[in-house]
C-alpha positions as CSV (number, residue, x, y, z in Angstrom):
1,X,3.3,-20.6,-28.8
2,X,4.4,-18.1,-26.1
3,X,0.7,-16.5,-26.0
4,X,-0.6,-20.0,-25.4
5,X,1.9,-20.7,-22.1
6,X,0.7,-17.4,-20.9
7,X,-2.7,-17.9,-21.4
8,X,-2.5,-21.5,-19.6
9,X,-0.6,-20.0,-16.6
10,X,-2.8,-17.6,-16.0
11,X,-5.8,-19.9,-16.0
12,X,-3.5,-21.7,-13.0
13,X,-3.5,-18.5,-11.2
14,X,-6.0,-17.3,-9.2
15,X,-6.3,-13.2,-9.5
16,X,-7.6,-11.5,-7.1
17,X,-8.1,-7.5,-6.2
18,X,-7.6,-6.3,-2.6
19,X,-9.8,-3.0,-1.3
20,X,-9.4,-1.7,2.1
21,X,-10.5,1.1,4.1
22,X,-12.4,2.4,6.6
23,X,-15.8,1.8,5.1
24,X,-17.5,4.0,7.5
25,X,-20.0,3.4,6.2
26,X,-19.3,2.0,2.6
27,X,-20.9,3.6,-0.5
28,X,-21.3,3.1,-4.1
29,X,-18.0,5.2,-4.7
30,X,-16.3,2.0,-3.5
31,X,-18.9,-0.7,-4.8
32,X,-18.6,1.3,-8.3
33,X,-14.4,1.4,-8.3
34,X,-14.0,-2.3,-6.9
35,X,-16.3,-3.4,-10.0
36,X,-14.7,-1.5,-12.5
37,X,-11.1,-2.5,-11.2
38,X,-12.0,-5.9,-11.6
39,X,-13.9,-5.8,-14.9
40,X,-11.3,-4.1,-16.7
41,X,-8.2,-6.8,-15.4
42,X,-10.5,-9.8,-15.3
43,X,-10.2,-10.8,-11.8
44,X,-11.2,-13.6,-10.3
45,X,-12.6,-11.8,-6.8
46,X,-12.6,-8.7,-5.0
47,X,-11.7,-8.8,-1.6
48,X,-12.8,-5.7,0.7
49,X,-10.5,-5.3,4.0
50,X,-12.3,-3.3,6.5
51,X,-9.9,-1.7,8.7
52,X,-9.9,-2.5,11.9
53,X,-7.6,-0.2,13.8
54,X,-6.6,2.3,10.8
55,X,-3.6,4.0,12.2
56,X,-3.8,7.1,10.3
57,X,-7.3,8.1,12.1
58,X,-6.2,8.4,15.3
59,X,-7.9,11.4,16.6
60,X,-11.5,10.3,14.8
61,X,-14.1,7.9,16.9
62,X,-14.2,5.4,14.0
63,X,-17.8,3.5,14.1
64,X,-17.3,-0.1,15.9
65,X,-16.0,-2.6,13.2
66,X,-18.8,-4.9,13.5
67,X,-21.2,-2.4,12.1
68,X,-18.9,-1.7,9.4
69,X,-18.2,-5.1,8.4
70,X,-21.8,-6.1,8.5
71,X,-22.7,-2.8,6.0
72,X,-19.6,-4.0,3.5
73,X,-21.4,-7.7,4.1
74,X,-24.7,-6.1,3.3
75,X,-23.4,-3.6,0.7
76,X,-21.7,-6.4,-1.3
77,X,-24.2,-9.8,-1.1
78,X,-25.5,-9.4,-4.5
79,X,-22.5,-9.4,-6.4
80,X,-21.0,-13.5,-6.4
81,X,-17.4,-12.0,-7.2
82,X,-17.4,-10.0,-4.0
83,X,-16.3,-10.8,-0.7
84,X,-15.2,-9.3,2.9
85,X,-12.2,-10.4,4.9
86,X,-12.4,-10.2,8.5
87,X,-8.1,-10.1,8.6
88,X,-8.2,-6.4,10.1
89,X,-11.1,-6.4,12.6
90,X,-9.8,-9.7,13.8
91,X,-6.6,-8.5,14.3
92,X,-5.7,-6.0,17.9
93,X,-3.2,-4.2,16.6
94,X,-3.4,-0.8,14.1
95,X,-4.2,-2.1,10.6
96,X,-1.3,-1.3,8.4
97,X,-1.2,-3.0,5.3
98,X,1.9,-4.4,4.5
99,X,1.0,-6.5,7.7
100,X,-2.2,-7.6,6.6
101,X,-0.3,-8.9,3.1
102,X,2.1,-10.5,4.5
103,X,-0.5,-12.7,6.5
104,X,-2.5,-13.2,3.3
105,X,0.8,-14.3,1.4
106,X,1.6,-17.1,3.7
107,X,-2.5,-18.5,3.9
108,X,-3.1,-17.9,0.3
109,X,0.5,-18.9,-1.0
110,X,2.6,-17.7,-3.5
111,X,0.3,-19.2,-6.5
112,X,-2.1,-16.2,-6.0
113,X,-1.6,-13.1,-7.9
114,X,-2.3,-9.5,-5.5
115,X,-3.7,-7.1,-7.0
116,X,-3.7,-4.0,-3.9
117,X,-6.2,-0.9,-4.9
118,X,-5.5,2.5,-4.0
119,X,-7.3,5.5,-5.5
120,X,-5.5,8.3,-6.8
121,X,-4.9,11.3,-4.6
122,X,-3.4,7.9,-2.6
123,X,-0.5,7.1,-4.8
124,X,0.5,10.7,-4.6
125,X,2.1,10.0,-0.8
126,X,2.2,6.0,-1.0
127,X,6.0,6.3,-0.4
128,X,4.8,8.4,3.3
129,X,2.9,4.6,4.3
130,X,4.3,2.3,6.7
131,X,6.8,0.1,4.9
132,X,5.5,0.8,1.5
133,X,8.7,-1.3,0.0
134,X,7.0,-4.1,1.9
135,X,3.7,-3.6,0.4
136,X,5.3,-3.7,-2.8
137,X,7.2,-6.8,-2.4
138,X,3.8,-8.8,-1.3
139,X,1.8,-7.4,-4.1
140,X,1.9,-8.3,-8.1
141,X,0.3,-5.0,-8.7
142,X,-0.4,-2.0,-7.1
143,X,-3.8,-0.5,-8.9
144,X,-4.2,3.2,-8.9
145,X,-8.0,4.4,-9.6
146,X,-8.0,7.8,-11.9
147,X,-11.0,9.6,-13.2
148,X,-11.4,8.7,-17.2
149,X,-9.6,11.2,-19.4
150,X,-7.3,11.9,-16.9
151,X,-3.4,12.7,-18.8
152,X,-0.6,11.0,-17.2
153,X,2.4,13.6,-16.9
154,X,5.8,11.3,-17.3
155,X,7.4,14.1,-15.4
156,X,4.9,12.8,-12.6
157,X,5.4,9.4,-13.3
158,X,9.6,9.6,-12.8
159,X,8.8,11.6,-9.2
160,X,6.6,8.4,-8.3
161,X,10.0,6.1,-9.2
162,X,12.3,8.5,-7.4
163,X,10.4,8.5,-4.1
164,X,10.2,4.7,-4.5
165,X,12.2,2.8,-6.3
166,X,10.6,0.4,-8.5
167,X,7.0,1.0,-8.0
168,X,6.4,1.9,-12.0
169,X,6.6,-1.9,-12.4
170,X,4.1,-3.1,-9.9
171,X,1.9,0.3,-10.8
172,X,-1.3,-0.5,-13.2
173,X,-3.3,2.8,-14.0
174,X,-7.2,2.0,-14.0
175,X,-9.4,4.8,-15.5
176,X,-13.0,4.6,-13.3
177,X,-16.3,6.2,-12.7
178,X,-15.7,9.1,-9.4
179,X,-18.5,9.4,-7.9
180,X,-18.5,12.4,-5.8
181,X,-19.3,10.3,-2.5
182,X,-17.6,11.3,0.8
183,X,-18.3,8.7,4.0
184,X,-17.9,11.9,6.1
185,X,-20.1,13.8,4.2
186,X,-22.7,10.6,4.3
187,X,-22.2,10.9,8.6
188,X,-22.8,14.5,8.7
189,X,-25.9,14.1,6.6
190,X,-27.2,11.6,8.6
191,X,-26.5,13.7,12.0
192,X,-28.1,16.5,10.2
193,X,-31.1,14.2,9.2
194,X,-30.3,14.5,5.8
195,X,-31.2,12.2,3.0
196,X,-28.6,9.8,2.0
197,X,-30.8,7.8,-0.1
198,X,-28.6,6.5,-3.7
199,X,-25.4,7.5,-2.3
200,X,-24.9,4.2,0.1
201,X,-27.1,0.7,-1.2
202,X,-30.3,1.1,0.3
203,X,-29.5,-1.8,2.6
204,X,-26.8,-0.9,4.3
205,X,-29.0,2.8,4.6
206,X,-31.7,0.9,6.5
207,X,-29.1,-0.6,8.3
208,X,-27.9,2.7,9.7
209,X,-30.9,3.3,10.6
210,X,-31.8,0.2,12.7
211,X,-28.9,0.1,14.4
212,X,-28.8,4.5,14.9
213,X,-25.4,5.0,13.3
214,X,-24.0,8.6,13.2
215,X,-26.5,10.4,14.9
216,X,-25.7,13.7,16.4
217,X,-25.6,12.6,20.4
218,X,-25.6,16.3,21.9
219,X,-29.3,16.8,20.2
220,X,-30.9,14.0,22.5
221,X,-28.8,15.6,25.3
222,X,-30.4,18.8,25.0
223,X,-33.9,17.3,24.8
C-alpha cells in the first residue's frame, strides 16, 4: 500500500534536473550527460542555466551571454524535455548558485523536486563553493556525473560527509558516457582553424561561424 502512496506522490511532483555552466560554447559532453541524467531518474525536464557572470572565471574574457544562450537554445531545440533558463544572464550580479536556487524555489514552489548536476572532478571541492550548505538546503538532490565502472571508495565517501555535513543524503551517483570534449579546447581549435565538426551540434557550429566566435584577433591584426 505504501508503494502505491509513493508512486501517486510522485506523479504530483514535478522532477526536474538543473545543469549550469559556462556553455562556452556548449557540446555534446553536456547534451550527452543532461540526457543520460535524466533518463536514468525519470525526470520530467532538464533545465540548462547558462552562467551569466560565473564568479570563478574572473581573469577569462567569457563570450557575451547572448551568444551562449542562443547556442544552448540551438544546441537543445530538438529534444521536447529540454529547456534553457535565462535566470543567470538576466541577472547583474556573479552567478553563484545557491542564489540562482533560491530564486527558482520561491517561483517554482516547494511542490517541485531539484535535482542540481555537477560532474565529478566537481564534487571533489563542492564544500570550497559559495554557501554550498545553501545549495544543499534548496536542492532534493545533488547529482554527481561519474564515468561507468567507476568504484566508489567509502573511505572517499566519509571525507565528502566530513567536509560537509549531510551531503551523502542529498548525493545521487549517476554513471554516464565522458566524452572527452573540452569547450576550451573547442575555442582553441577554432582560433587555430581547426575542425570542430561532431564535437559541438552542427548548429550551434554554424552558428559560431556566422556570428565569428573565438577567432584569434591578433591574426587579422597582423594582416
Amino acid at each position: 500500500m505504501e508503494v502505491y502512496r509513493i508512486q501517486d506522490r510522485r506523479r504530483e511532483m514535478r522532477h526536474i534536473g538543473l545543469i549550469g555552466g559556462t556553455f562556452d560554447p556548449i557540446h555534446y559532453g553536456h547534451l550527452v550527460i543532461a540526457e543520460e541524467v535524466r533518463a536514468t531518474l525519470h525526470l520530467d525536464e532538464m533545465v540548462f542555466i547558462p552562467a551569466g557572470h560565473p564568479p570563478h572565471k574572473p581573469g577569462r574574457n567569457v563570450t557575451p551571454a547572448i551568444h551562449r544562450l542562443t547556442m544552448v537554445q540551438l544546441a537543445i531545440a530538438s529534444n521536447p524535455y529540454f529547456r534553457v533558463s535565462r535566470i543567470e544572464i538576466d541577472r547583474p550580479t556573479p552567478s553563484y548558485t545557491v542564489e540562482t536556487l533560491r530564486i527558482l524555489r520561491q517561483q517554482w514552489g516547494t511542490n517541485i523536486a531539484l535535482y542540481f548536476v555537477i560532474g565529478w572532478d566537481s564534487l571533489e571541492d563542492f564544500h570550497t563553493w559559495y554557501e554550498p550548505t545553501g545549495i544543499l538546503e534548496h536542492i532534493n538532490h545533488l547529482v554527481a556525473v561519474r564515468r561507468p565502472g567507476y568504484v566508489e571508495e567509502p573511505a572517499y565517501n566519509q571525507l565528502l560527509e566530513e567536509r560537509l555535513p549531510g551531503i551523502m543524503q542529498r548525493l545521487l551517483v549517476i554513471p554516464a558516457p565522458q566524452l572527452e570534449i573540452s569547450a576550451t579546447e573547442l575555442r582553441q581549435r577554432v582560433a587555430e582553424e581547426r575542425p570542430i565538426k561532431y564535437q559541438t551540434p552542427e548548429i550551434v557550429e554554424q552558428y559560431i561561424q556566422e556570428h565569428a566566435l573565438y577567432q584569434d584577433k591578433t591574426k587579422d591584426a597582423r594582416k
